[in-house]
N, C-alpha and C positions, 0 to 999 in steps of 0.2 A: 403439483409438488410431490417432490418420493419422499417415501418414507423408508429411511434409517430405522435399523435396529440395531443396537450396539449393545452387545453383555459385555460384563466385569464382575468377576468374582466379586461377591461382597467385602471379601477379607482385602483383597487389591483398593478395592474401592472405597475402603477403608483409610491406608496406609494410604491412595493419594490425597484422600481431604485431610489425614493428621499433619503431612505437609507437602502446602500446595507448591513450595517452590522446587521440591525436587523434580528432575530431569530424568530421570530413571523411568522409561518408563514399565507399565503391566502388560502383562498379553491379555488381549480379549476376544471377541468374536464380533462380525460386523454383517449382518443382512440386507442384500439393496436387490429387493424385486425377487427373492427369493433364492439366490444366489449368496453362500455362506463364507466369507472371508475370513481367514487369522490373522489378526493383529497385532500390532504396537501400539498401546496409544500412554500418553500423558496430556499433561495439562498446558498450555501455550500462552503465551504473551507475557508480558510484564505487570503491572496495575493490574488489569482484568483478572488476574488467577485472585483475585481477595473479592470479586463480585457471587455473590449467589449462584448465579446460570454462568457455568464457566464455559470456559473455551479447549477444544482438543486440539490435539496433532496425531492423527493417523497414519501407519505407517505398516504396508500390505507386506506379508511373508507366505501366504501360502493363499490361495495363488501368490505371485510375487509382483503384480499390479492390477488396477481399473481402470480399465478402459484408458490403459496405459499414462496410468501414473502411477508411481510408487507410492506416491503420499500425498494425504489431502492437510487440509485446516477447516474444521468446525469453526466460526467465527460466531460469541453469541449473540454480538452485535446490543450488549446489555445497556448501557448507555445510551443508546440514538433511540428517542425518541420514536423517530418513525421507521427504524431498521433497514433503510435504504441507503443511506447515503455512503456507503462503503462500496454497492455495485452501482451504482450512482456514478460515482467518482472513478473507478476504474474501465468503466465502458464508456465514460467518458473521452479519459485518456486517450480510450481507442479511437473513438473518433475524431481525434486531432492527431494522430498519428501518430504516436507514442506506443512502444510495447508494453501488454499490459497483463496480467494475469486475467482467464477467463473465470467468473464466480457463477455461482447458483443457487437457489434458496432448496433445502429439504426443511424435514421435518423428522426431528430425534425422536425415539425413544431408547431408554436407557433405564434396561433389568426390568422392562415390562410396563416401564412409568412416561409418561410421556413429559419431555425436557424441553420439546419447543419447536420454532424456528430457529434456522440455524443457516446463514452462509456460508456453504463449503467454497471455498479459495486455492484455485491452482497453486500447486506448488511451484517457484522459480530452482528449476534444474534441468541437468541431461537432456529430459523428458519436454520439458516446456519450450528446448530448443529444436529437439527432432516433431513436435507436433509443427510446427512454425518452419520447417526446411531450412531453420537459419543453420551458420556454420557453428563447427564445435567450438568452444571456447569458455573459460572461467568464466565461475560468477560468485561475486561475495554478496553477502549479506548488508546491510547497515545496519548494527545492533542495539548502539547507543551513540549519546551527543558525541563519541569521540570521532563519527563517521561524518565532520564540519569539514572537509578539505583542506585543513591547516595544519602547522607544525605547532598549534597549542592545543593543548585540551579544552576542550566545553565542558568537565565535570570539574576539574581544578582548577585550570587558566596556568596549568605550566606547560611546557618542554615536553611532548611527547616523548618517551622513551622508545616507542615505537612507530612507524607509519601507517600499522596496521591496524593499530588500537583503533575499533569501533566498528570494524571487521570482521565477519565471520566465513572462511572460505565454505561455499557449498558446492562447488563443483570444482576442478582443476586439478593441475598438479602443483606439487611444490615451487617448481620454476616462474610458477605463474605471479607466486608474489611477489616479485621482483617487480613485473611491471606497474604493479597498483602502486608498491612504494617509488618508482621512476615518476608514474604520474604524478603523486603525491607534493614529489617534490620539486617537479619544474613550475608546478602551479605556485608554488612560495619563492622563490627563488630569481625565476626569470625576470628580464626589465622587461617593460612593457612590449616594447616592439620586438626582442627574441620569442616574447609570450604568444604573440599576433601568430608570427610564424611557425612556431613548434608546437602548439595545443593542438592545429588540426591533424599532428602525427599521432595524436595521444587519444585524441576524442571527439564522437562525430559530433558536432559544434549544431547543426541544426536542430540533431534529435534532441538534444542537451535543452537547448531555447525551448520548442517546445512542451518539454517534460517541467519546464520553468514554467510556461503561460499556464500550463497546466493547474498549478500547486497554486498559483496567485490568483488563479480564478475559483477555487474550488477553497481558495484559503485556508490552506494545511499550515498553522504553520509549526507542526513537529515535522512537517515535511521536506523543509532544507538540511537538516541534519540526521536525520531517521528515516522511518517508511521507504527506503527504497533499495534495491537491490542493483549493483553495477555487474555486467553483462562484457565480458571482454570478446566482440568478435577474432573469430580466430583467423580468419580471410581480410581482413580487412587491417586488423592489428588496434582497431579504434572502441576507447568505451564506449557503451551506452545505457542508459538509466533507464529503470524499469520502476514504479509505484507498485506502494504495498501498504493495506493495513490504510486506509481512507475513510474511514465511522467518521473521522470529526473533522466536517468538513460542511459547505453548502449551510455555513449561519451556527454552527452549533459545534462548543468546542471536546476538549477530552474527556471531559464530565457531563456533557449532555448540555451545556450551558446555554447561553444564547451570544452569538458573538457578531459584535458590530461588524456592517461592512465594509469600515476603515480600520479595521485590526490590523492587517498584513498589507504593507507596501506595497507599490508595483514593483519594483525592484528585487523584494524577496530578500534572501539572505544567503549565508554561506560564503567563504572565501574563495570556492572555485567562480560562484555566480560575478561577484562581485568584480573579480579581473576581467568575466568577459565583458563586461559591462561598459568595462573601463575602454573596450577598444570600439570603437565609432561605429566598424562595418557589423560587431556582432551586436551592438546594442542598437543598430537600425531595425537588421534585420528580426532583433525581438519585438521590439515595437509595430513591425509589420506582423508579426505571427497575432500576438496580441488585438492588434486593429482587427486582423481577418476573423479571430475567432469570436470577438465583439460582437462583429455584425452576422456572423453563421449561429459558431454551433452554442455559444453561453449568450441566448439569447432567452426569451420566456417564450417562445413560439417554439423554438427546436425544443427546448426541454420540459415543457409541461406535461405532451402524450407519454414523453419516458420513464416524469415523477409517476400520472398517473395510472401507469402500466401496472409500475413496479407496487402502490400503492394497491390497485385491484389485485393483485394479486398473492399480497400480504393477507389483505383485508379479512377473507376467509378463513383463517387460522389464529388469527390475535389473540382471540376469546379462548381458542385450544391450548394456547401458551400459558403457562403454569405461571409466569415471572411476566408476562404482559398484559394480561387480562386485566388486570386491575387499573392500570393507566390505558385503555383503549380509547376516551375522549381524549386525551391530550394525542395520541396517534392520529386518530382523525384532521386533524388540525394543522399537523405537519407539511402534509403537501403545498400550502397556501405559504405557509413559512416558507417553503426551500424556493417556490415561486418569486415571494418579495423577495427576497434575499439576493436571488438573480438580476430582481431591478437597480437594485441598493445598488449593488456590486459592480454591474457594468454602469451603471450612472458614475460610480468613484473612480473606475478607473480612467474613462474614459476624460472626467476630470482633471486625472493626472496624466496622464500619455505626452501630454509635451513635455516633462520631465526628461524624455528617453530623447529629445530633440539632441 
């Protein structure tokens, strides 16, 4: 595991904990392997900025990347019990096919003090599509419940005033938002069988299903309307969905909870899922994705050596963690949970799979 060094003036360091929500962020200095970087950093996430061990957002200016990226995300991953299930869940992705951000575990310190483990998480931009050879093209963010694919709010239950709300563009140009509100709203609008025929001009329909089996197996369920960022190929003209921010996930929810595993439908949610649902050829073909990855990859044989990979290789550091060392028996214990949890899970589904008949 590398070790991070990250300074912050005292005085900066100050003025982010008197408040954690501002955006603004301080300049600091950042050492990886003895290599001295200038930084941007503030505080990240929503909820998480009120936990102890918070969460960053680093953003490189002098050099003006690493290892070509502009910006990372410290994740404190404070709530998961066993600090895995957020790269858990996105290398997962990867292996059902799904584009996914790549993560990695370091180890902070911060003004000399040592702050922990820490998840840094690929940034979704520019950068994450020229690593990947894919073509140029927008990408927004999903910020809040307003990012349901509906013409109502999930924070009110009105009339969006906008198509954008819950949106955040991170790459593109202005023109680009046109297409997101185009999509937006032939997903509300169309009959069903106009829907059949013009979605696949808007959106690649299989990555889509899959990035679904994904969420329902791995039981996100902030993950229909949040956690994920849409990717407008530029070549192709077609969305595709990327996962982001996956801690609660694999048995355990936003709070660290413990959550059954008949919490989230096979179905899932969201107004975009629910139309494809509706038409026969994509709701087969889900139900096929689903069946395949039943019997491969969310199985307890594929994913045990990769809980207890990621597990050996936490293990070492727990006790160094400032904010984890004190619950290192209940960490212990974790891997066994996110195992049941895999039986639970494909046992339920499998259940209900003739639902999708």
């Amino acid at each position: 595991m590398i070790d991070y060094y990250l300074y912050i003036h005292p005085l900066d360091l100050r003025d982010l904990k008197l408040d954690i929500w501002n955006d603004e962020p301080v300049q600091g200095k950042l050492t990886i392997k003895q290599k001295k970087f200038d930084i941007d950093v503030v505080y990240r996430g929503s909820h998480i900025r009120k936990f102890p061990k918070k969460s960053y957002h680093i953003s490189f200016y002098k050099p003006t990347n690493y290892q070509g990226k502009k910006e990372i995300h410290l994740n404190a991953e404070y709530k998961d019990p066993s600090m895995i299930r957020n790269k858990l869940s996105l290398d997962f992705f990867a292996d059902i096919g799904v584009l996914s951000p790549v993560s990695q575990y370091i180890f902070l310190h911060l003004n000399g003090r040592k702050e922990g483990i820490y998840l840094e998480l690929e940034s979704v931009d520019e950068h994450f599509l020229k690593r990947r050879g894919l073509p140029d093209g927008s990408i927004f963010y999903a910020v809040d419940g307003d990012a349901n694919f509906s013409l109502i709010s999930e924070l009110d239950d009105e009339t969006k005033k906008s198509l954008l709300l819950g949106y955040e563009k991170k790459y593109g140009r202005n023109s680009d938002d046109h297409h997101l509100q185009e999509f937006i709203f032939i997903i509300n609008t169309l009959l069903k069988d106009e829907f059949e025929k013009e979605i696949v001009h808007h959106l690649d329909v299989e990555k889509y299903l899959r990035w679904l089996a994904g969420v329902v197996l791995t039981q996100n369920y902030d993950g229909f309307v949040h956690n994920y960022a849409l990717y407008r190929n530029g070549a192709t003209g077609l969305f595709e969905i990327i996962p982001w921010d996956y801690d609660a996930t694999w048995g355990r929810d936003v709070n660290g909870r413990y959550m059954e595993e008949n919490y989230v439908r096979i179905e899932g949610f969201n107004t975009l899922t629910a139309r494809l649902l509706d038409v026969d050829s994509f709701r087969k073909k889900y139900q096929s994705l689903l069946l395949e990855f039943l019997s491969n990859q969310f199985t307890v044989d594929y994913m045990r050596p990769k809980v207890e990979q990621l597990f050996n290789l936490l293990n070492p550091y727990i006790l160094m963690d400032p904010y984890k060392k004190e619950h290192y028996d209940k960490f212990k214990k974790e891997p066994e949970l996110i195992i049941k949890f895999i039986e639970l899970r494909n046992n339920y589904l499998r259940s209900k799979i003739n639902k999708l008949d």
